[in-house]
N, C-alpha and C positions, 0 to 999 in steps of 0.2 A: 504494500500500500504506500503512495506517496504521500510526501509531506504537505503538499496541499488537500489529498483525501483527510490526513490527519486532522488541519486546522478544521476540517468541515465539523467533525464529532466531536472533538476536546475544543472547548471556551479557554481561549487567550486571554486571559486576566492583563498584563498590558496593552492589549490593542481596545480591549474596552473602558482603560480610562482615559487614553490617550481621546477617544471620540466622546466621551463625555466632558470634555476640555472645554470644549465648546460650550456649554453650560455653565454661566457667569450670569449672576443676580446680585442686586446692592445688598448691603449686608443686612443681614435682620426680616428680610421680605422674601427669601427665597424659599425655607423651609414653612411656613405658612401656607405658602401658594403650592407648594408641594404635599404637603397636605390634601390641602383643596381639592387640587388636582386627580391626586390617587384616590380621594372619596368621589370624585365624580367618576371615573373609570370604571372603579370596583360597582359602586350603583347605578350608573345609567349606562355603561356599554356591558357591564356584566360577561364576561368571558364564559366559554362553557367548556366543560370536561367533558368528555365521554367515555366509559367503561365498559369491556365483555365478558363476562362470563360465559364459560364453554362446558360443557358435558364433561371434555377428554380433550386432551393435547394433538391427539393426531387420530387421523382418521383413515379408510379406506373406501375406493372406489364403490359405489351406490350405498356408503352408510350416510345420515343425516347430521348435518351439524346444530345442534339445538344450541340456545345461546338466549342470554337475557342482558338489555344494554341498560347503564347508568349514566342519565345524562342532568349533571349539576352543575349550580353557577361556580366557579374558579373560585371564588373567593370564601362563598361562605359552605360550599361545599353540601350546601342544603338540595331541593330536586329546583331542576330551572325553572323557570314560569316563561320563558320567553321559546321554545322551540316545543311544538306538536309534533314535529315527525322526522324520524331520522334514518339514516340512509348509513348501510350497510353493504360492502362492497366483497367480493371473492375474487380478485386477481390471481391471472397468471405471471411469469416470470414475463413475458413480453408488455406486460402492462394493460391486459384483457382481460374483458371480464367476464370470469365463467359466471358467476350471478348476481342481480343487484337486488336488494330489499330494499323496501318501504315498507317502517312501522310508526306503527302510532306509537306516541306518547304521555304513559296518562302518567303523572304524580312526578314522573321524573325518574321512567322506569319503562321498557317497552321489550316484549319479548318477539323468538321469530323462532325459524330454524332453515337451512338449506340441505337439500338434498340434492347430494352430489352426486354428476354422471354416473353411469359403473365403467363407461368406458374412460372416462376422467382418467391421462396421464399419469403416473409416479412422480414426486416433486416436492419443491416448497411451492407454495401461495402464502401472497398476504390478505390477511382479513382486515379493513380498514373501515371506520365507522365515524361517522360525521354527521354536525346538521348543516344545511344552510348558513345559519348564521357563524357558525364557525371560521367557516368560507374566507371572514374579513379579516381573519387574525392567522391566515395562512396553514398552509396543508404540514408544517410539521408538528403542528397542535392534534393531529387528529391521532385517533385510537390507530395502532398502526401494529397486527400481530403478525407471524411469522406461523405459517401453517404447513404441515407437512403430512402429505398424501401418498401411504405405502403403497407400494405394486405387490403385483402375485410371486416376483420374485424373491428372494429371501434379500432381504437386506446384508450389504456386508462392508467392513469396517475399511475407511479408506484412510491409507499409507499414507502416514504421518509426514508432512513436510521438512526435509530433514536441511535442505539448501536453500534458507534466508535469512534474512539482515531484519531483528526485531528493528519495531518504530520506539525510541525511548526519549521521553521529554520529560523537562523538569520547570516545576512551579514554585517558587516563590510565594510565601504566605503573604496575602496584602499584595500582591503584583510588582515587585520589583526587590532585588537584594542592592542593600545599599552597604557601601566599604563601611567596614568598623562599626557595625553592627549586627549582632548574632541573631540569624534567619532560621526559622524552619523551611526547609524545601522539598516540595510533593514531588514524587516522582511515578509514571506510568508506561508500562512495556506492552505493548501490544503485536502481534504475526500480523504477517499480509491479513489474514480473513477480519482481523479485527477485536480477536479474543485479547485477555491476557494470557500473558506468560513469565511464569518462575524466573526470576531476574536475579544477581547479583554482579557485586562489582565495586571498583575503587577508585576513590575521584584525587587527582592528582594537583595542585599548581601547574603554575608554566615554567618551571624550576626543574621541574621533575620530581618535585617533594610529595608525597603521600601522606593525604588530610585523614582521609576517614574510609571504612567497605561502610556498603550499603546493601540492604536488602528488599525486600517486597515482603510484604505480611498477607496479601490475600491478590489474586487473580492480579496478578503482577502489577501493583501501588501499593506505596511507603512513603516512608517519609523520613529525613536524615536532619540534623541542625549543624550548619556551616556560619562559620565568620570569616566574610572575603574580607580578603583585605587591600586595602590602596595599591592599584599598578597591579594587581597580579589578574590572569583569567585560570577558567577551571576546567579540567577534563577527565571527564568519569569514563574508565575502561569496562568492559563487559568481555566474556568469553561467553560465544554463540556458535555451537556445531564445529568448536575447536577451533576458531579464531577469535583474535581480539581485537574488538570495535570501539572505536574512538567515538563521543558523545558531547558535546558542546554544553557546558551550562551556560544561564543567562551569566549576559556581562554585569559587572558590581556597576552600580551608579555611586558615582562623588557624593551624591547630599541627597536628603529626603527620607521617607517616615518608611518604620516597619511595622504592620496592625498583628499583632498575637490573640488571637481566641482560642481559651481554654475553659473546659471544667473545670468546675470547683470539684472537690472529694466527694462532696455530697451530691454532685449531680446537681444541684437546688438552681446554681449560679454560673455566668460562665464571667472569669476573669477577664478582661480585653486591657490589654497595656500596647500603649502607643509609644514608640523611641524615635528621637529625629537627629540626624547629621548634616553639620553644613547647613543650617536653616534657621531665620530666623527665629524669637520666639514669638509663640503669635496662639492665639484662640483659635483655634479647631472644632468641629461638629459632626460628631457621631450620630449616625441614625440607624435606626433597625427596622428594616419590612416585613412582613410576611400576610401570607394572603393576598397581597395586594394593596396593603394599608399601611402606614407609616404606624407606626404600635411604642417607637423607642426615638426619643433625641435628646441630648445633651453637650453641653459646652465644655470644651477641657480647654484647659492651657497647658501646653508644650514645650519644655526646653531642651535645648540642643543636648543630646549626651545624659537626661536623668529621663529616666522610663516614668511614663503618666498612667496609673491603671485605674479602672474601674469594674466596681462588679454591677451586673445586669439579669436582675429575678427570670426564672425562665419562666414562670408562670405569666409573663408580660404577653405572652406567645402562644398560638395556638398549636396542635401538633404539626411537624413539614418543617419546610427550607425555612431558614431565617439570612435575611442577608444583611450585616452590619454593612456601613460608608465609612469611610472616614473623608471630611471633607474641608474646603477652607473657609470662614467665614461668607465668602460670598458664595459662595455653594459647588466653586471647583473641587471635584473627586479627586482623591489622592490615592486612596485605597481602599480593597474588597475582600470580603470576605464572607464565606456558605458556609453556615452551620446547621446543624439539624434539632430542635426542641421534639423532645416526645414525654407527653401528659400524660402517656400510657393511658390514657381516657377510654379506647377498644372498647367495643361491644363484646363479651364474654360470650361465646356460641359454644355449648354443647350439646353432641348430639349421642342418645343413649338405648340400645340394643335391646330388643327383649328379650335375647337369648344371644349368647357369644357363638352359638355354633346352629345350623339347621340343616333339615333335610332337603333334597330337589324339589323345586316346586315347593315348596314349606313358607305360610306366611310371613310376611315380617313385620313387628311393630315396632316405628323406632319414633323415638320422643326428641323435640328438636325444644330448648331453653338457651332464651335469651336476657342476659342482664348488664347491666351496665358496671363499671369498674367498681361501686359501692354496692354490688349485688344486688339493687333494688331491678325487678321486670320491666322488661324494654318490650313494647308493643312494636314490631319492624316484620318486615318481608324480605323473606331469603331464599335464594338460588341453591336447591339442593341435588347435588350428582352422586350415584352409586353406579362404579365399575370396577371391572373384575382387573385384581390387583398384578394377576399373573399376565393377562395380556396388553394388559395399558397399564406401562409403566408410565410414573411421573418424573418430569425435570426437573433435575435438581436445583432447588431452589430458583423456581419457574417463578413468574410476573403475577402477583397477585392482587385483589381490587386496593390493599392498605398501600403496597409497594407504587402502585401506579398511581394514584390520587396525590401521595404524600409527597412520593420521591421522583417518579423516572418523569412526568409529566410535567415536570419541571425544569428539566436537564437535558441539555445540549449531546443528542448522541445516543449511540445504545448500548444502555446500560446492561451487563451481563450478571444472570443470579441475583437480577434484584430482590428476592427473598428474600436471601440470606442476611439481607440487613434487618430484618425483623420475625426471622426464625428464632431468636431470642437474646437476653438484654445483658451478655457476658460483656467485660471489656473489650475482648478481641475484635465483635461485630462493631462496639461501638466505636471504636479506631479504625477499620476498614471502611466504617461510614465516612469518615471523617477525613480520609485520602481520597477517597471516592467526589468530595463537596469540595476537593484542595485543584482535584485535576480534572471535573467536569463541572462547566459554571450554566449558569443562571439562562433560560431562554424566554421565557413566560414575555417578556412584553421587552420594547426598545425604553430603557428605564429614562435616559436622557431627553427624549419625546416626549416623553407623561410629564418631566420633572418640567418642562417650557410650555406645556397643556398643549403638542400636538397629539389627538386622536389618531387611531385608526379610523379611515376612511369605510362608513358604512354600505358596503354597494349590494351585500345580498340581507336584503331583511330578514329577521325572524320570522319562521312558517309557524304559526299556532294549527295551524292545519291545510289538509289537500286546496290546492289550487287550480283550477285551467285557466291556461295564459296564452296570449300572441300578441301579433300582430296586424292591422288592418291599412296595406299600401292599395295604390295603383297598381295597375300595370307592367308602370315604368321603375316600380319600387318606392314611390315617393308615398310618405308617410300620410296617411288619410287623419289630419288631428279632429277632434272634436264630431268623431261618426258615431256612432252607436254597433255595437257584438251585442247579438241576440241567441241565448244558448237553451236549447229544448231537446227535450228527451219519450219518446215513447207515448203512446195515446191519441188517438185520432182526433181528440180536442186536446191538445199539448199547451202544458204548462210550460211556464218559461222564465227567465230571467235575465236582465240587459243591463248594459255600463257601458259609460263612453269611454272613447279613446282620447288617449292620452295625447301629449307633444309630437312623439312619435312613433304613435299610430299604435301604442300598446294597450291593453286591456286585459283585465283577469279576474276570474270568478272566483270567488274565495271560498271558504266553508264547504267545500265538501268530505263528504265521509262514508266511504267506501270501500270494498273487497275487489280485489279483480281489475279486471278492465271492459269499463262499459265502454259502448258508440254511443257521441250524441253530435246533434249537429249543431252549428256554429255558424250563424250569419251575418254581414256587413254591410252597412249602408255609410256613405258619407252625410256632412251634416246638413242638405240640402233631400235627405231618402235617397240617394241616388245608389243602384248598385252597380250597374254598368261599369265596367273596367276596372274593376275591384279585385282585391287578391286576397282569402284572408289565409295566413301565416301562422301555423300552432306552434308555441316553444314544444321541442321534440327534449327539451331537461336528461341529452347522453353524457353530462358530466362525468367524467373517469380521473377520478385522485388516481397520484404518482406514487409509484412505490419507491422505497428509498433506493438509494444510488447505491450503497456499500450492499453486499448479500450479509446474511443474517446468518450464521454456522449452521448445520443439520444438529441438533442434538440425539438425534434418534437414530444415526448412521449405523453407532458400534449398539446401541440399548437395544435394537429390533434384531438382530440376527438371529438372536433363539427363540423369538416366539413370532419374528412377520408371518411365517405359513399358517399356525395356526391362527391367529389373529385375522387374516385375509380369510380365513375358512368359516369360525367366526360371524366375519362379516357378514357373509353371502346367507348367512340365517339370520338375519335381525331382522325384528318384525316393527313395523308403523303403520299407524292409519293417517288417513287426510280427513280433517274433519269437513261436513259435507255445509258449504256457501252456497247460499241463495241466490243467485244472480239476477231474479225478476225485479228488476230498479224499476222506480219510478224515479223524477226527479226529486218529488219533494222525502221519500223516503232515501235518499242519497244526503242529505244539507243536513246543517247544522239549522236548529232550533231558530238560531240568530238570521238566517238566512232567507231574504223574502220572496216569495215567488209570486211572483207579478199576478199571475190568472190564468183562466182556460179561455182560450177561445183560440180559432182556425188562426194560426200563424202567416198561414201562407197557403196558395193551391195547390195539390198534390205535385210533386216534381221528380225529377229521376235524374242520377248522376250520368249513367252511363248513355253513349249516343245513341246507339241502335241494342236492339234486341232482337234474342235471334230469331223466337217465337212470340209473336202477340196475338193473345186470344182475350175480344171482348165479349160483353158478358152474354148477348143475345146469339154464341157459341156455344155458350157451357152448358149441360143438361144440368137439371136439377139434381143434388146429390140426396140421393133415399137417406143417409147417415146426418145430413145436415152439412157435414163435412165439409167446406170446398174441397180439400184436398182429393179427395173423392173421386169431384166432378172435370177433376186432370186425368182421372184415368183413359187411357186409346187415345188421347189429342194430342200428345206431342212425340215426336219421335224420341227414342232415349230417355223417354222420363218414364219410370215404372212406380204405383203406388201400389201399395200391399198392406194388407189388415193387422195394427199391432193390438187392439184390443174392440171393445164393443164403441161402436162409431169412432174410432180412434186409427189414422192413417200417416200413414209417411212416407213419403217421395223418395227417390233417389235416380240422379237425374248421371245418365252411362256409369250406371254400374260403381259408381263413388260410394266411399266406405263413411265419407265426409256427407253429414246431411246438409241441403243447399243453405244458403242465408237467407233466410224470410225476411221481405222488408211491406213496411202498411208505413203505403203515402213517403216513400223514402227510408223509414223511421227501421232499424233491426228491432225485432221481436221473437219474440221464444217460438219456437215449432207449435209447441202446445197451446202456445197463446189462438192460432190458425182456427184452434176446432171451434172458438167461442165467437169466429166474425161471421156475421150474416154475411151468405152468400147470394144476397138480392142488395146489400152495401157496398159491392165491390163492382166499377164500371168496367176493370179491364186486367187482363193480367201480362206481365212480359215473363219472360224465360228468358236464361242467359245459361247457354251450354258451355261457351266458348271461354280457354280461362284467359283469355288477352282481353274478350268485352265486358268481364268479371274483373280484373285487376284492378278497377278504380275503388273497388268493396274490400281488397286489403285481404289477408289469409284466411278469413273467417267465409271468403265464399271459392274455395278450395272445391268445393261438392257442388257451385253454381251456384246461380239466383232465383228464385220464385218472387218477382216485386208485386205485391197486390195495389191496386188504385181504387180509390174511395170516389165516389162521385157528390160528394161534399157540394151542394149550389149548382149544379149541375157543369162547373168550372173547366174547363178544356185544360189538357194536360199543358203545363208549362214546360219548354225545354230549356235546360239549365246547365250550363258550360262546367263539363269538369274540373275542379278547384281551381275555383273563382272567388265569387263573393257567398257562397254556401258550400261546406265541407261537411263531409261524416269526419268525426275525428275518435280516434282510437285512445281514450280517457284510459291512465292507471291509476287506481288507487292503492291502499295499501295490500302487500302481501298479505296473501291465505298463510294462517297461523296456522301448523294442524298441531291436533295434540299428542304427543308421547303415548308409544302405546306402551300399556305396561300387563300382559294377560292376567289375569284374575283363578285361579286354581283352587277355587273354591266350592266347584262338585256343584254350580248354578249355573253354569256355562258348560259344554263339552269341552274338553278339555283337547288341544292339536295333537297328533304323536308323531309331529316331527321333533327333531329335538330341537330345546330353545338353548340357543348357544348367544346369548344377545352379551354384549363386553359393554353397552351402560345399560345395567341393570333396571338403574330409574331417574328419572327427571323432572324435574316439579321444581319450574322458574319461576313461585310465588307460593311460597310454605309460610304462612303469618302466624306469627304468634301474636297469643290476644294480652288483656290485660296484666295476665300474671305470667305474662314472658314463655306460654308454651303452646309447642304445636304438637299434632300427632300423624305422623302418615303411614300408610300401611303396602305394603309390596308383595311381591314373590320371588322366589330365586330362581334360579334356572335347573339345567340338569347338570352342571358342569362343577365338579369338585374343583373347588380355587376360594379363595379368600377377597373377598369384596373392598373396596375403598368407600366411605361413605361421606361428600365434601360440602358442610352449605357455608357460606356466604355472603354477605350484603351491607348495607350502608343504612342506616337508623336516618330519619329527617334532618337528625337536629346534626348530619355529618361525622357520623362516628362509626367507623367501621367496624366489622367483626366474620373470625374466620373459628370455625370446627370439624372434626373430623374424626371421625371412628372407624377400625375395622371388623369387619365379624368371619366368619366360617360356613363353607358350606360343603357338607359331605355328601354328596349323591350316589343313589343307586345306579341312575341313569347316564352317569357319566362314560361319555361317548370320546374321551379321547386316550 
């Protein structure tokens, strides 16, 4: 990896005070305004988080990835109020997308699942999860996982790279080593792929003289204390694959301040002592952020050569990144520094067995309690996974909702094993945190922008919900302002709803709420009624976020080799259902409540998209159908169209032998097949047929099987002919993804029971297990047939932003076990 890939993932603590320089305020009015400023940020642009929860880390070709998103304001970490719906993405390595979801929203919580090809590739994917409004504060804010997709082949471990030159930099505590004063200095080793690695080594003078060795304490970062001194530079040797590599430290700067942040013993407090060389004596101002909110400032004074400290309560802070300043009176930055406050405040999740061991197919009741750090019961909703321990291993200290809220989503880069900072609260983790805050900085917002109150530029609003959007030009493209979109759906008296257009020529219908993807049409007038020479234009919203530039390691390379066969075998037995969506919309049952719908009455005279049809039959053709049927009264009259009996008066077409039934349309409008049998066939003037799938293609893949368009003789109106997308479109409306739900079979002797074997690797899933007043839930399962020892993980985030993780495992001995 180059040194330029490097600066991209490690934060340069020099290069960012140097542009913060530029930030100079008279004295005494700067931090005020920065105040100000950060309280407007934090409450009126409100940044958002987002978080996934997943079943199982990795997955195989046609299993389902179930998943429950967390989407909160940045600051206060409570659920957003500003974003309805959020969008969920399944990239390939080329940056395509094998699936995109839309979910709703509710409380600040929104669940989904993807079911993947089975012929789906072997690989990584990224799963990447965003709203809208996110959009303004840029794509490396967004949820961004690493997913990897076994093949039928066995996995197997790839040949260590034994020929390369680690990348190793060194940081400076406070961003710069100044002569003749004693620095701590971070240090970080990382391979071409971007991992750490095992480091040591010894930093010499430009003399040849031998200062100090130096080590790594975790995923190669440490941290050494040096005193350069005047006139001299530094160079740390390493031995890499039996050579030795020469390493540049920063050069010592003449004059200027060194910011030290330590714990106190007790943890309570953390010491900050400021030393300056060559430097006036002068008032100084230390501030502390976190959240997004200025929480700590205070005035020191500094003399050249005696250390200034203070202690600063940690309780000032909420848990996460805390970033001290050190700055000058008029608000030039001098020095940074990342620390991390933890309240240990957690939500207490545990989850409790009714038996440690069970038979195949054997109930299971397991009790899920929630309390907060003072034991009292926590009313919250949690994301609960049960899978089998032996085929889905877990990574080692994998990205979890605490780690990703607190830590990684705040930091420049990818963080490896962010677990392990909070797999628990020994010294060693909490000095690896703190290498970790020394060599990867701060990304969350451009602080020197906030601190002079420039915003982010708002260009995609918050969606509270479904939208249809466009535009309405000429012809020539030139923007129609101030026309009217007229948008209807289904019913021979159609309801409707209209908005003008904007500046240029946009418009959009808010409030809808939907499953699937209906047709509805969409029409344009300018502001004179005119529709002639109109165009109207639907945003087609194929946004495709970037996945990151560096690749993401495989974790699962060497951990699959002994169980991918069976695991892929596994697979191919997992069982799901789709829960069954009603697709018969109307428009007013599509809108929100808030949403008005103008009326019923004839919109317009029946019209057709397409030019010609291949077959037109009016009505004083059609015999009387004995069923009532029209469909019926098509039987013998058109070539290629066969009707056949599917129940009592109940028919259906299919027009050459298509497996695809045709698309029914009444007066333009798509309608359900079934809907056909309830239209009088003395209300219908005329019917066209379309065999042909070139005179078809203007109706989009849903007339795959052909068209049956039926026409109303509404006023006795003469049919209108209507130029293919012009100023009226059918437009192909998505709303949100079909949820389906988890199947999880029931072996309770009230159902037949399958005897194929159930070999399912996630046991169970239930992405909304609430516990009530007194902090408990109850859910009950079955096991499979497969003797293995179960993982059982829930999850989640409390309102008031306090996370909490638990986990149990239990045993299951089967008769039936088939492997």
């Amino acid at each position: 990896m180059t040194n330029r890939k490097i600066k991209n993932i490690i934060y340069l603590l020099p290069a960012f005070l140097l542009a913060l320089g530029a930030f100079i305020s008279p004295p005494d009015k700067w931090l005020p305004q920065l105040k100000a400023n950060l309280d407007t940020y934090r409450t009126q642009y409100a940044p958002e988080k987002v978080y996934l929860t997943l079943d199982k880390p990795y997955y195989a070709p046609g299993q389902s990835i179930w998943l429950k998103g967390y989407v909160r304001e940045a600051g206060s970490l409570r659920p957003s109020g500003k974003s309805g719906v959020l969008y969920v993405d399944l990239l390939n390595t080329e940056n395509k997308a094998v699936e995109q979801l839309t979910l709703k929203i509710v409380a600040g919580k929104a669940i989904g699942d993807i079911a993947l090809p089975t012929d789906l590739p072997a690989g990584q994917y990224h799963l990447i999860a965003y709203t809208q409004y996110q959009r303004n504060f840029g794509e490396e804010n967004f949820y961004n996982q690493a997913i990897d997709v076994v093949g039928t082949t066995t996995a197997s471990q790839k040949n260590a790279t034994t020929n390369y030159k680690i990348e190793l930099q060194f940081f400076p505590e406070g961003g710069d080593l100044i002569a003749g004063l004693p620095s701590r200095v971070a240090f970080k080793a990382i391979n071409p792929n971007g991992t750490g690695v095992p480091v040591e080594g010894t930093v010499f003078d430009n003399q040849g003289q031998k200062v100090l060795d130096f080590k790594d304490v975790h995923l190669g970062m440490g941290s050494f204390e040096l005193l350069p001194q005047a006139g001299k530079n530094y160079l740390a040797k390493v031995t890499v694959n039996g050579k030795i590599l020469d390493y540049a430290l920063p050069i010592a700067q003449p004059g200027g301040y060194v910011l030290r942040v330590e714990e106190t013993p007790d943890f309570k407090n953390w010491q900050i002592t400021v030393t300056s060389q060559n430097t006036p004596a002068e008032p100084l101002i230390l501030t502390g952020l976190s959240r997004d909110a200025l929480l700590y400032s205070e005035k020191i004074n500094v003399r050249p050569g005696q250390p200034t400290s203070v202690k600063v309560n940690n309780d000032k802070f909420a848990t996460g990144i805390v970033r001290f300043t050190l700055s000058k009176s008029n608000g030039e930055p001098i020095a940074e520094r990342l620390t991390f406050a933890d309240n240990h405040d957690d939500l207490q999740i545990t989850l409790t067995s009714d038996k440690k061991t069970y038979a195949g197919r054997d109930q299971v009741t397991m009790q899920v309690t929630a309390q907060d750090n003072a034991g009292k019961p926590v009313a919250t909703d949690l994301a609960l996974a049960v899978t089998d321990e032996e085929l889905v291993k877990q990574p080692q200290n994998a990205l979890n909702l605490k780690a990703y809220f607190f830590l990684t989503s705040d930091l420049k880069g990818q963080v490896e094993q962010p677990g392990y900072y909070f797999a628990g609260n020994d010294l060693a983790r909490k000095q690896a945190l703190d290498n970790l805050l020394l060599t990867q900085g701060w990304r969350r917002f451009n602080w020197q922008e906030i601190a002079t109150g420039k915003f982010p530029q708002l260009n995609f609003p918050a969606e509270t919900d479904l939208a249809i959007s466009g535009k309405l030009v000429t012809n020539k493209g030139k923007a129609v302002e101030g026309g009217e979109a007229l948008l209807y759906l289904q019913g021979q008296h159609q309801t409707f709803i209209t908005t003008e257009t904007g500046k240029n020529g946009e418009f959009s219908f808010p409030g809808f709420d939907f499953t699937g993807t209906i047709d509805v049409v969409v029409q344009g007038t300018d502001a004179r009624g005119r529709r002639d020479r109109l165009q109207v234009k639907m945003d087609d919203k194929q946004y495709v976020p970037a996945i990151p530039a560096f690749s993401v390691p495989s974790w699962s390379d060497g951990l699959l080799a002994s169980t991918n066969k069976d695991f892929i075998v596994a697979s191919q037995q997992q069982m799901a259902s789709a829960a069954t969506t009603n697709s018969n919309y109307t428009l007013r049952s599509i809108l929100l409540s808030s949403i008005e719908v103008k009326g019923e009455k004839d919109v317009f005279v029946p019209f057709k998209l397409h030019d010609k049809a291949d077959v037109v039959i009016n009505r004083r053709e059609l015999p009387i159908a004995p069923s009532g049927n029209i469909i019926e009264s098509l039987q013998g009259r058109v070539a290629g169209l066969q009707v056949y009996r599917v129940g009592q008066n109940q028919f259906r077409a299919s027009i050459r032998g298509q497996q695809n039934s045709p698309l029914y349309l009444l007066d333009g409008m798509p309608i359900l097949e079934g809907t056909v049998s309830g239209i009088s066939q003395f209300d219908i003037s005329r019917i066209e047929i379309l065999k042909n799938t070139a005179s078809a293609a203007i109706y989009g893949g849903r007339a795959s099987g052909g068209v049956i368009a039926l026409f109303t003789d509404r006023n006795n109106d003469e049919p209108k002919e209507v130029t293919p997308g012009t100023y009226i479109i059918i437009h192909h409306a998505k709303g949100y993804s079909k949820v389906r739900e988890f199947y999880s079979p029931k072996y309770n002797g009230t159902t037949p029971a399958s005897n194929e074997p159930d070999l399912r690797t996630t046991l169970y899933w239930n992405p909304s297990v609430k516990t009530n007043a007194q902090g408990k839930a109850t859910v009950t399962f079955y096991t499979t047939d497969c003797t293995t020892s179960y993982r059982a993980q829930a999850e989640g985030i409390s309102d008031e932003g306090k996370p909490g993780r638990g986990e149990v495992l239990f045993q299951v001995n089967s008769k039936k076990d088939n492997s």
